[in-house]
C-alpha positions in Angstrom: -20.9 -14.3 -13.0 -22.0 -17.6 -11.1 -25.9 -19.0 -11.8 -28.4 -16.2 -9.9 -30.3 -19.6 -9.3 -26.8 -20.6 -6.8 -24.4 -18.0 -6.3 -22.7 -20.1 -4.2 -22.0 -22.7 -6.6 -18.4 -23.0 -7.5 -17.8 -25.5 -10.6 -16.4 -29.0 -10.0 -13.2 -30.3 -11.5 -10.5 -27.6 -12.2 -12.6 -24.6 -10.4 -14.0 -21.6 -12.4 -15.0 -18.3 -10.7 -15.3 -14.6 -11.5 -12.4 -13.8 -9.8 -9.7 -15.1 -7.8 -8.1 -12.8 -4.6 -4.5 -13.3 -4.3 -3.7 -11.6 -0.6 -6.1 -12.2 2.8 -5.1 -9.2 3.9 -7.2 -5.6 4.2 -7.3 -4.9 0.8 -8.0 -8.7 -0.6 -10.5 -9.2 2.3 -12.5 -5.6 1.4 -12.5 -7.2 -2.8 -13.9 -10.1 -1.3 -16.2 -8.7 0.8 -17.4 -5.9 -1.9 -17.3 -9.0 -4.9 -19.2 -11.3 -2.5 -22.2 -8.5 -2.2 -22.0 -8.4 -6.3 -23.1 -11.9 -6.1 -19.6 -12.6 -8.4 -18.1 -16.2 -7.2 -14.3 -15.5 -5.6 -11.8 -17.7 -4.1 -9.6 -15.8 -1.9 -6.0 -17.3 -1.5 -4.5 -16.6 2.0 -0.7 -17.9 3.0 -1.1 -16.7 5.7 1.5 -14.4 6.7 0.6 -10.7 7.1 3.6 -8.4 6.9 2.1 -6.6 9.9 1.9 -10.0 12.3 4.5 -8.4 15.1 2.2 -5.2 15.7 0.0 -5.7 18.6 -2.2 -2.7 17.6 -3.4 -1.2 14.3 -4.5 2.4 14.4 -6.2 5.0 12.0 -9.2 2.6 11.3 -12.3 3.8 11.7 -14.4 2.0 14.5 -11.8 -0.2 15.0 -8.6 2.2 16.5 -6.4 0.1 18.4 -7.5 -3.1 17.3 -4.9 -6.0 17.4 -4.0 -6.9 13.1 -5.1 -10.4 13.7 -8.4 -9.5 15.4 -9.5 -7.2 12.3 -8.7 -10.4 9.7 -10.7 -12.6 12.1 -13.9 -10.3 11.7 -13.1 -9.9 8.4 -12.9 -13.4 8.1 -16.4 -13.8 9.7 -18.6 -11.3 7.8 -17.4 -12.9 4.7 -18.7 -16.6 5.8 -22.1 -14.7 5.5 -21.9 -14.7 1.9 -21.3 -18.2 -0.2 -20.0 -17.3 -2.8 -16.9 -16.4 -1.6 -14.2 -19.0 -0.2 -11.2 -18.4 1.2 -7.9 -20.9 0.7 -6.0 -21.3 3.9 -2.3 -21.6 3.9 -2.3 -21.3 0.2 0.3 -20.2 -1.9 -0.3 -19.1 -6.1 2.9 -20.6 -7.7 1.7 -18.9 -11.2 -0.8 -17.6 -12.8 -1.2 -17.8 -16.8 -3.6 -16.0 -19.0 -5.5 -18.8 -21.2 -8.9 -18.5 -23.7 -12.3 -20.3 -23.0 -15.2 -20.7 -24.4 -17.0 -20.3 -20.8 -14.9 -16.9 -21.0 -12.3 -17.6 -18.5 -9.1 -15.7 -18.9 -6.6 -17.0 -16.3 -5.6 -20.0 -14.4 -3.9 -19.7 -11.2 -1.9 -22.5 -10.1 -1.9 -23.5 -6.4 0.6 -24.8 -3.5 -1.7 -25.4 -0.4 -1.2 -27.4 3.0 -5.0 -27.1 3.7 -7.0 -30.3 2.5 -9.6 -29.9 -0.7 -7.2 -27.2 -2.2 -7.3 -27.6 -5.8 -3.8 -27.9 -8.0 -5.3 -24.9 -10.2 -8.3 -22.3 -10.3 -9.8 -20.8 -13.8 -10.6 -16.8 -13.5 -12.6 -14.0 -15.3 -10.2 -11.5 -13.4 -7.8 -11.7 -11.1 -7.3 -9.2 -8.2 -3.4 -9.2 -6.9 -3.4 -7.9 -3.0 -0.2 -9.6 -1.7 1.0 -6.5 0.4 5.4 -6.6 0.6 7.7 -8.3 2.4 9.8 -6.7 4.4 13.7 -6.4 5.5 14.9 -4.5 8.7 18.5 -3.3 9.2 20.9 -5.5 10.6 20.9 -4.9 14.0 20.7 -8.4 16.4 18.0 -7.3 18.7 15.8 -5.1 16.4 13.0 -7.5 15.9 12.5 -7.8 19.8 11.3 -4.5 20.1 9.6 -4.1 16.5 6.0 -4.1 16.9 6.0 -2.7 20.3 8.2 0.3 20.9 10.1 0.2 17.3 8.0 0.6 14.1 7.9 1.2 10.7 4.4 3.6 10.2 4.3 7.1 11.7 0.6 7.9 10.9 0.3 4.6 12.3 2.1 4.7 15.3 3.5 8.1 16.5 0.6 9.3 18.5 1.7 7.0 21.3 4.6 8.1 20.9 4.8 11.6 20.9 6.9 13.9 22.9 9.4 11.3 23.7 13.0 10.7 23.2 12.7 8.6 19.6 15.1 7.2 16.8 14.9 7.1 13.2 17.0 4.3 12.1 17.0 3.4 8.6 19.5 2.8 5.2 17.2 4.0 2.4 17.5 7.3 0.5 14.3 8.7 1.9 15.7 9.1 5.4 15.5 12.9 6.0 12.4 13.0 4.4 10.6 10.4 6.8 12.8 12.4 9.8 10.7 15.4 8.8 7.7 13.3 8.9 8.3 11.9 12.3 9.4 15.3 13.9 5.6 16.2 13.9 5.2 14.2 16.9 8.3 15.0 19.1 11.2 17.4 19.2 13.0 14.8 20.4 14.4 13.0 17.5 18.0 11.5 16.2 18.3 10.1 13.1 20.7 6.6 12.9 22.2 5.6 9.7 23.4 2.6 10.9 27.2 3.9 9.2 25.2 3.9 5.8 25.7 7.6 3.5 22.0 8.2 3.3 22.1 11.7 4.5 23.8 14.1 2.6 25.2 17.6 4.1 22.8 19.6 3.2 19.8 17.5 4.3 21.3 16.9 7.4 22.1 20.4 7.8 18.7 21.4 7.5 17.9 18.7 9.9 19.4 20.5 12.7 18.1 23.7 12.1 14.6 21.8 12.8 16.1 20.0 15.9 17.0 16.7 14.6 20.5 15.2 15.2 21.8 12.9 12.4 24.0 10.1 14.1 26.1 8.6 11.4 27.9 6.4 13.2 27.6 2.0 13.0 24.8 0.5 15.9 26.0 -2.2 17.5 22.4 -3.4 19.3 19.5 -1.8 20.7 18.8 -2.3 24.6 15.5 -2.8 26.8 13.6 -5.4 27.8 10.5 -7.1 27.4 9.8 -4.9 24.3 10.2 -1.6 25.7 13.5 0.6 23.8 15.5 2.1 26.3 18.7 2.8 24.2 20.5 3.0 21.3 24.5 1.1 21.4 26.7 2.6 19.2 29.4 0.2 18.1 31.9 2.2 19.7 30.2 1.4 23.1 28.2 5.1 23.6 24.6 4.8 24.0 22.1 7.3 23.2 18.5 7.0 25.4 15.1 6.7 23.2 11.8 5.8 24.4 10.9 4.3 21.3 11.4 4.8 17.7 10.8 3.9 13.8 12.5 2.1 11.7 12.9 2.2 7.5 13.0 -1.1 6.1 13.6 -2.2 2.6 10.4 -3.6 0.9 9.8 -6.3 -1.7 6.8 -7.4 -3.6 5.4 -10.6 -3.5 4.8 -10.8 -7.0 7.1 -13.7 -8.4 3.9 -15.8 -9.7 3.2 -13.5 -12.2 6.6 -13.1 -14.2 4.3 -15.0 -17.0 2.4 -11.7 -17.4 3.6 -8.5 -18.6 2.5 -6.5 -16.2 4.0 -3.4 -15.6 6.2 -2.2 -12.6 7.4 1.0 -10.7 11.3 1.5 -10.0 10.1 -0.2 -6.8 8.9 -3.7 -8.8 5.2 -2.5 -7.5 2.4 -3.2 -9.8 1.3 0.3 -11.8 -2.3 0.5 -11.8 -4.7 3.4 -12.7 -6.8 5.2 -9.9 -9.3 2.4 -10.5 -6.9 -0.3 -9.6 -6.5 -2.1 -13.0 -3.0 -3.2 -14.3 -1.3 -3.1 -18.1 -3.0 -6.3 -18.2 -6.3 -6.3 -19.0 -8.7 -8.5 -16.5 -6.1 -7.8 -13.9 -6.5 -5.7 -11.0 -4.2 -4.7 -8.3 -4.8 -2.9 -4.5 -2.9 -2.1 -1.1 0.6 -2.9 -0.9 1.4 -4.4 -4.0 0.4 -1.6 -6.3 2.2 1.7 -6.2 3.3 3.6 -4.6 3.5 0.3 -1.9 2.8 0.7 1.8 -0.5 2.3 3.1 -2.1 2.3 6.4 -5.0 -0.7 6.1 -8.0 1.7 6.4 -6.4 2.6 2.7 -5.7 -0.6 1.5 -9.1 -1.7 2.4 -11.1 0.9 0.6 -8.4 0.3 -2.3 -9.8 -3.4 -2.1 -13.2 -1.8 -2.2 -12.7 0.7 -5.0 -11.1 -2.1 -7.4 -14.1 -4.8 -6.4 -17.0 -2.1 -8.1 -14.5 -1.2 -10.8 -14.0 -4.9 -11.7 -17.9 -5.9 -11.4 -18.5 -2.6 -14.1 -15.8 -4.6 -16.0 -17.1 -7.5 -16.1 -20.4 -6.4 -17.6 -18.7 -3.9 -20.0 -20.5 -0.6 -17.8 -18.5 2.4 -17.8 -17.9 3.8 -14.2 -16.9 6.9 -12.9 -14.7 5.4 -10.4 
């Protein structure tokens, strides 16, 4: 851990800290936050680019329902300048991360890309914590990203409740498509599932699809109409158009996890990092939390108390105490 005399301190000349956050988002800010209280040094590494930057509201977090994504980070941001131990690197970028032995017991480096000034080339780390959340790739439809955020999204517990009792679409490509149609019809009656020409919906799902009310429209979209954000209709590329009020959409995800192909750390069928309840990888000294670790996308009230749970697990860790966590 860093001196009790100067927790602040962080070593000169190729940085050491306890731990290095890769991810600024709920679940690497809560780590930092929780690690920061532990009086552990931790540099947080931030590029910068939240998957959830187009939503202009965040919901199912308590005391803070509603709030704009960016808002949350910014308080997040704030509480932790309260503690000096922890930094955070701006538009930073890990380009690989390496396990190594040294005598003052560090066990990774993490090399860095960074456009901020005083970013250093490479950090030494006790543990590392990976929270780099997914990226993300919508259907190919011209106009979807025009609407996504503000009438079209990709979370029902998220987003449904404003929602509900409207005319919606489901449009999506992914096997899971009934399933998340029987998810959605919670909040409306109203519901018709697109797949966008794709064969993700077999007979017999989408048979008992209509016995719950939900139409299964098979056929190719051509574009999505509205304006200024607001849905209005779906245009099939025969010309018909089918009216919605809103909607969700299925992408495909992706980990962010190409800096760490020099570890062997082990992966769902999805490529997300397996951890154990506690957060900690095959890899020992390596932690995981929120999107990146199976089973991938949660709601940021979850990601942030994953963050939270894998911060006390890693400080027991670190001083070889068995926890119940």
């Amino acid at each position: 851990m860093s001196d009790p005399q100067n927790p602040g301190e962080l070593r000169p000349a190729g940085t050491e800290v306890d731990v290095v956050i890769v991810g600024g988002g709920p679940a690497g800010l809560s780590a930092a936050l929780n690690l920061g209280r532990a009086r552990a040094s931790v540099v947080v590494v931030d590029a910068g680019r939240p998957r959830n930057a187009a939503t202009l509201r965040s919901h199912g977090f308590l005391t803070r329902d509603g709030i704009p994504p960016l808002e949350l980070r910014k308080l997040a941001r704030a509480e932790l300048a309260a503690y000096p131990s922890v930094r955070v690197f701006d538009r930073t970028v890990v380009s690989g991360l390496l396990e190594t032995h040294s005598a003052s017991g560090m066990r990774f480096v993490v090399a860095l890309q960074g456009r901020g000034t005083g970013i250093p080339s490479a950090v030494a780390a006790r543990s590392v914590l990976i929270a780099t959340g997914l990226r993300e790739t919508l259907p190919d439809i011209p106009s979807l990203r025009a609407y996504y955020g503000m009438t079209i999204f990709s979370c029902a517990a998220c987003d449904a409740w404003e929602l509900q009792d409207r005319p919606l679409a489901l449009i999506g490509e992914t096997p899971d498509l009934a399933g998340r149609a029987r998810l959605i019809a919670r909040w409306t009656d109203l519901l018709t599932v697109f797949t966008n020409g794709s064969d993700v919906v077999d007979t017999v799902e989408e048979a008992e699809l209509a016995a719950s009310g939900i139409i299964v429209e098979r056929r190719p979209i051509d574009d999505l109409e509205g304006e200024r954000g607001a849905v209005s209709a779906v245009r099939l590329a025969d010309g018909e158009r089918i009216e919605i009020e809103g909607g969700f959409v299925r992408p495909q995800w992706h980990p962010v996890l190409d800096f760490v192909n020099g570890l062997d750390l082990e992966r769902d069928k999805f490529g997300n990092l397996v951890t154990d309840r506690s957060g900690r990888t095959s890899t020992p000294g390596v932690y995981a939390a929120g999107d990146a670790a199976s089973p991938g996308p949660q709601q940021l009230i979850v990601a942030a108390g994953q963050g939270a749970r894998a911060a006390a697990v890693l400080v027991h860790d670190q001083v070889g105490v068995r926890t119940a966590h």
